[in-house]
C-alpha positions as CSV (number, residue, x, y, z in Angstrom):
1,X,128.4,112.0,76.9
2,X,128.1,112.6,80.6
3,X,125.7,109.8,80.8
4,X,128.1,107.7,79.0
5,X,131.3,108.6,81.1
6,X,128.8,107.8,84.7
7,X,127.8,104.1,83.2
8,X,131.7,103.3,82.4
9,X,133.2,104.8,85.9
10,X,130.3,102.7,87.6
11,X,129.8,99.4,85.3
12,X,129.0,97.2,87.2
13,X,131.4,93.4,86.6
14,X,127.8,91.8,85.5
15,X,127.3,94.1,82.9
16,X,130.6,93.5,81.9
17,X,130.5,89.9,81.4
18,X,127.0,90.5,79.4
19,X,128.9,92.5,76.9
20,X,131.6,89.4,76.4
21,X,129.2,86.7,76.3
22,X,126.3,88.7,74.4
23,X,129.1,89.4,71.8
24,X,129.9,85.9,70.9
25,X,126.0,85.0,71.3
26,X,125.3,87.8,68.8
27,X,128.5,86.9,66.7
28,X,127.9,83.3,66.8
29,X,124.6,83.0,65.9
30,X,124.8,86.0,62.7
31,X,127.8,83.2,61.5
32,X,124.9,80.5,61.0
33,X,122.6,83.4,59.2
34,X,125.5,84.6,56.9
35,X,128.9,83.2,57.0
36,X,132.0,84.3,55.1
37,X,133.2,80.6,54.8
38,X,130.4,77.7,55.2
39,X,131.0,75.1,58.1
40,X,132.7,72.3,58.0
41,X,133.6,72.2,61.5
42,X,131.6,71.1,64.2
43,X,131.4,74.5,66.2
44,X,131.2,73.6,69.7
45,X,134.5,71.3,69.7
46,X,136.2,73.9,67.9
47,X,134.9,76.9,70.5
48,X,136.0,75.0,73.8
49,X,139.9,75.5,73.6
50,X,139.2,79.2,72.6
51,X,136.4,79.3,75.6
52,X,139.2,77.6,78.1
53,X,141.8,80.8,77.0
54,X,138.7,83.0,77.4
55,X,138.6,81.9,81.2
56,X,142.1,82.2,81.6
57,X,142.0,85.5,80.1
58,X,139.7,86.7,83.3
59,X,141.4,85.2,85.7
60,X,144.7,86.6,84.8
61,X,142.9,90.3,84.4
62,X,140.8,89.9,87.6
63,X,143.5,90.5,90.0
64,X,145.3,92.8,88.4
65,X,142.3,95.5,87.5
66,X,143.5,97.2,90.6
67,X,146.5,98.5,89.0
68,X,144.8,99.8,86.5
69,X,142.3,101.8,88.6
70,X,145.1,103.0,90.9
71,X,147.0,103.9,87.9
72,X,144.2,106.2,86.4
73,X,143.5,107.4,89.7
74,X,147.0,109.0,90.0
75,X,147.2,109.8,86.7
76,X,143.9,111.8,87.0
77,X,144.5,113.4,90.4
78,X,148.1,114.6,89.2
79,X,146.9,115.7,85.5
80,X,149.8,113.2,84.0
81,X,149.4,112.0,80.6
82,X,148.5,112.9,76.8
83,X,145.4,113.7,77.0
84,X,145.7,115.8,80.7
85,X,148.3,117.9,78.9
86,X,146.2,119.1,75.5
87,X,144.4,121.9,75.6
88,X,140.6,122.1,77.1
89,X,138.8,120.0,74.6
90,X,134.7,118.8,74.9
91,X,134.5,116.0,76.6
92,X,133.1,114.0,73.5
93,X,136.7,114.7,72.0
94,X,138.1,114.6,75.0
95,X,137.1,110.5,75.1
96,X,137.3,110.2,71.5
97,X,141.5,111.0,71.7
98,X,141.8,108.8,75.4
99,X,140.2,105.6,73.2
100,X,142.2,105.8,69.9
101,X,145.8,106.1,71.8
102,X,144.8,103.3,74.4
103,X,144.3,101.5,70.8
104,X,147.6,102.6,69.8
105,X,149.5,101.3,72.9
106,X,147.3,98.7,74.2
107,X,146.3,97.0,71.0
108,X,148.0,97.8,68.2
109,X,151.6,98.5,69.6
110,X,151.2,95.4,71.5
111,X,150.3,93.2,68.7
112,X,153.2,94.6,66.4
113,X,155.6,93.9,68.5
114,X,154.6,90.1,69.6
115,X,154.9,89.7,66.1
116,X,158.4,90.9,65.7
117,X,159.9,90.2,69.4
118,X,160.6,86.3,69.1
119,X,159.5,84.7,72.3
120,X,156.5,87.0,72.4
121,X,155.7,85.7,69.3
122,X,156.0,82.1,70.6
123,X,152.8,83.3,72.9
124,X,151.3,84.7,70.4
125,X,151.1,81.8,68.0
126,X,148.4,80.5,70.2
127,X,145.7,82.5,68.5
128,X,146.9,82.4,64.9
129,X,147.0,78.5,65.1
130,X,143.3,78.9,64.5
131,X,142.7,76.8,61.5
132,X,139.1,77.9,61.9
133,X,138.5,81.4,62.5
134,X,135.9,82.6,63.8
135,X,134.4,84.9,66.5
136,X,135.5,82.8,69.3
137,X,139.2,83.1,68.0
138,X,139.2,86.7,69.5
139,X,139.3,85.5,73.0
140,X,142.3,82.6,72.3
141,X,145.2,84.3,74.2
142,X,147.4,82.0,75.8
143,X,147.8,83.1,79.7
144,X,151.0,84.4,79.4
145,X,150.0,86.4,76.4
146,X,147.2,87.9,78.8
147,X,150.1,89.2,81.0
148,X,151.8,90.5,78.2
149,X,148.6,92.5,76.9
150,X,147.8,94.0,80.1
151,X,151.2,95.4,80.4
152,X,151.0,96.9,77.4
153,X,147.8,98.4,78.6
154,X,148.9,99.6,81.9
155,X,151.5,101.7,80.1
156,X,148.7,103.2,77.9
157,X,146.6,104.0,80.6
158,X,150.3,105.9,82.1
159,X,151.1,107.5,79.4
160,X,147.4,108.2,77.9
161,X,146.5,109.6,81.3
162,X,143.1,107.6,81.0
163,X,140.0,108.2,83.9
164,X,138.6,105.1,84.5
165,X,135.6,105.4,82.6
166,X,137.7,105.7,79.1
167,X,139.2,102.5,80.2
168,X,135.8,101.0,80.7
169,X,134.9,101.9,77.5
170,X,138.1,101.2,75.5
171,X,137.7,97.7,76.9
172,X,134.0,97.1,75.8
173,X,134.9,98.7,72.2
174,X,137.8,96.1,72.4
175,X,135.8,92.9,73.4
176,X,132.9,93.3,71.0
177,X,135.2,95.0,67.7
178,X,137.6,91.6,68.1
179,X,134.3,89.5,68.4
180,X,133.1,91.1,65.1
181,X,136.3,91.5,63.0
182,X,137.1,87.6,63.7
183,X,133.8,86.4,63.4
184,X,133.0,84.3,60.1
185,X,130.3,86.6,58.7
186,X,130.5,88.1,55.3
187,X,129.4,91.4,54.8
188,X,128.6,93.0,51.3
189,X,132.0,94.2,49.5
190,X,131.6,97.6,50.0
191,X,130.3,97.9,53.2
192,X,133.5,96.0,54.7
193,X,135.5,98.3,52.8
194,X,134.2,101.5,53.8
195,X,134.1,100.1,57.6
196,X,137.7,99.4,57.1
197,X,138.4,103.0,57.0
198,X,137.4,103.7,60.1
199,X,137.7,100.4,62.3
200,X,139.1,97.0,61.7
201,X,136.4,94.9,59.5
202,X,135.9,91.0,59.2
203,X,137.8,91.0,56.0
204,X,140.5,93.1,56.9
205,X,141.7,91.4,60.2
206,X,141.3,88.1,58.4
207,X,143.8,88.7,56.2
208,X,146.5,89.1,59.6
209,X,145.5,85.0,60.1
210,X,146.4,84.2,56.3
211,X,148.8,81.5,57.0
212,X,152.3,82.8,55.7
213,X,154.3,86.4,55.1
214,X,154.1,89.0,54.9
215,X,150.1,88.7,55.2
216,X,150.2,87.7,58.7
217,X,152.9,91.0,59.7
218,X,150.0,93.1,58.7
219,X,146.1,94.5,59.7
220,X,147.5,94.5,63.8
221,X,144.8,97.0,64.7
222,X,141.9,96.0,67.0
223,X,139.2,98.9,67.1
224,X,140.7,101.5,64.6
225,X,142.0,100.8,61.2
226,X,144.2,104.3,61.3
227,X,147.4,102.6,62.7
228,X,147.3,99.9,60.3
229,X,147.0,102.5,57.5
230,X,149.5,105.4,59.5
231,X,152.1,103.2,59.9
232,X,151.9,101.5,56.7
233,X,150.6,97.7,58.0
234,X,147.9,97.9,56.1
235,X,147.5,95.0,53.2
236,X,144.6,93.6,51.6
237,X,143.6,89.7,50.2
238,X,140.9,88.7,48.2
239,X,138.6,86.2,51.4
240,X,138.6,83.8,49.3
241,X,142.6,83.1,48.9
242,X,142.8,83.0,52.7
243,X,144.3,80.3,54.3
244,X,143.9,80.3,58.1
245,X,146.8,79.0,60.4
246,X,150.4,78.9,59.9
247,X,152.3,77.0,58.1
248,X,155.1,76.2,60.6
249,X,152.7,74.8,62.9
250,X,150.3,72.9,60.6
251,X,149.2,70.1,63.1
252,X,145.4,70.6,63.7
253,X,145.3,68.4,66.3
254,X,148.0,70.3,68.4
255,X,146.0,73.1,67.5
256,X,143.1,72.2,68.4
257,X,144.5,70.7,72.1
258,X,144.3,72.6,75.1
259,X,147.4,71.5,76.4
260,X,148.7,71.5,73.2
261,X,148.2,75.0,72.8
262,X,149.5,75.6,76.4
263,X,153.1,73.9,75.5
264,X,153.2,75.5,72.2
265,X,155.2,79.3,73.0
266,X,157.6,76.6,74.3
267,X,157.9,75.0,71.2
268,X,161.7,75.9,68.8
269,X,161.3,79.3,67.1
270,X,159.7,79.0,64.0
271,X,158.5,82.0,61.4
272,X,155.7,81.5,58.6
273,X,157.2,81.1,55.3
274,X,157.3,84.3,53.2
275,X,155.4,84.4,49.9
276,X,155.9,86.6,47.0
277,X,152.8,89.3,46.8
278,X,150.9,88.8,43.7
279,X,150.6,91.5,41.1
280,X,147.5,93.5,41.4
């Protein structure tokens, strides 16, 4: 765990950017082998809108990764936060705790309340205007939404107390688990189902895209599926009956338009419909 903690203080930015494109290499090429919906997209015209918010994405966190590093830095050298103040723990628990509650705060905390904050969930629309779901959805934050997620993250890094490694690390785990639970790969039944009780699986986040209420309020986690589940978010829908998009915003060609999807959060306040849940 030592060895694990030195890589992640020290990763170098190359490294980095080999886990974000190796992950959507990986991802995209295991869609081809065995895909949860079959094609009828051309993938490359689909992929460069969500590659263009993938750029963005950088350049809006590029400059402001000091803040984070000073943050920890102080948090660390003043023994501030959660997981300073808990009793001496190994340090494979010790990491274990910083990762899940920088999930909480930065991830799923975040994503609950774009969803239920109106303007934030203009911004958000962006990625759930998908009509084609797949691994390079994870990456389709509009820029402002970028701002709004690193907030969020800053304050779990404060309040967590996180040394700059478990940030490292959280952040990997956070590229590469949204790469795989959007990607458009079906796994056997019960393997999704028993990796959904411990992170977010393919078939549970893509029931949060399903196009209307209360199926997109749901399934906010990133990494872990215990928030969903803790906090009672947690819903489940047969792959088959999902419908990507929303229904509010049903042009495809909007949604497939780069500066379409930049105008969009300015767009009139409009909610998916709400559907009444089928009987199980």
């Amino acid at each position: 765990m030592e060895g694990l903690m030195h890589y992640f203080e020290t990763i170098p930015p190359l490294h980095r950017t080999l886990i974000l494109v190796g992950g959507i290499t990986f991802f995209w090429i295991l869609e081809g082998i065995v895909p949860l919906f079959s094609v009828k997209y051309k993938k490359w015209r689909h992929a460069l809108p969500n590659f263009f918010f993938t750029l963005t994405t950088i350049i809006v966190n590029f400059p402001l990764a000091f803040l984070l590093l000073t943050t920890s830095d102080w948090a660390v050298a003043n023994d501030f936060g959660i997981i300073n103040w808990l009793p001496q723990m190994p340090l494979w628990l010790y990491v274990v705790l910083g990762v899940l509650l920088l999930d909480l705060i930065g991830a799923y905390t975040a994503h609950l309340v774009e969803h239920k904050v109106k303007p934030l969930w203009m911004v958000h629309l962006v990625h759930h205007t998908d009509h084609n779901v797949d691994t390079t959805t994870a990456n389709r934050h509009h820029p402002l939404e970028s701002v709004i997620r690193y907030i969020f993250t800053l304050i779990g890094v404060f309040v967590v107390g996180a040394p700059i490694g478990i940030i490292m690390l959280y952040q990997s785990l956070s590229v590469v688990l949204s790469q795989f639970n959007h990607a458009n790969i079906k796994l056997p039944k019960n393997v999704d189902k028993a990796l959904s009780w411990v992170i977010v699986s393919p078939d549970m986040h893509k029931v949060h895209h399903h196009y209307v209420l209360p199926y997109t309020d749901s399934n906010y986690g990133n990494i872990f599926s215990i928030w969903d589940r803790l906090f009672g978010t947690y819903m489940y829908l047969e792959p088959e009956k999902i419908t990507y998009g929303v229904d509010t915003f049903p042009d495809k060609k909007e949604n497939a338009s780069i500066w379409g999807l930049l105008k969009q959060p300015f767009h009139k306040y409009r909610r998916p419909t709400t559907v009444q849940l089928e009987n199980d």
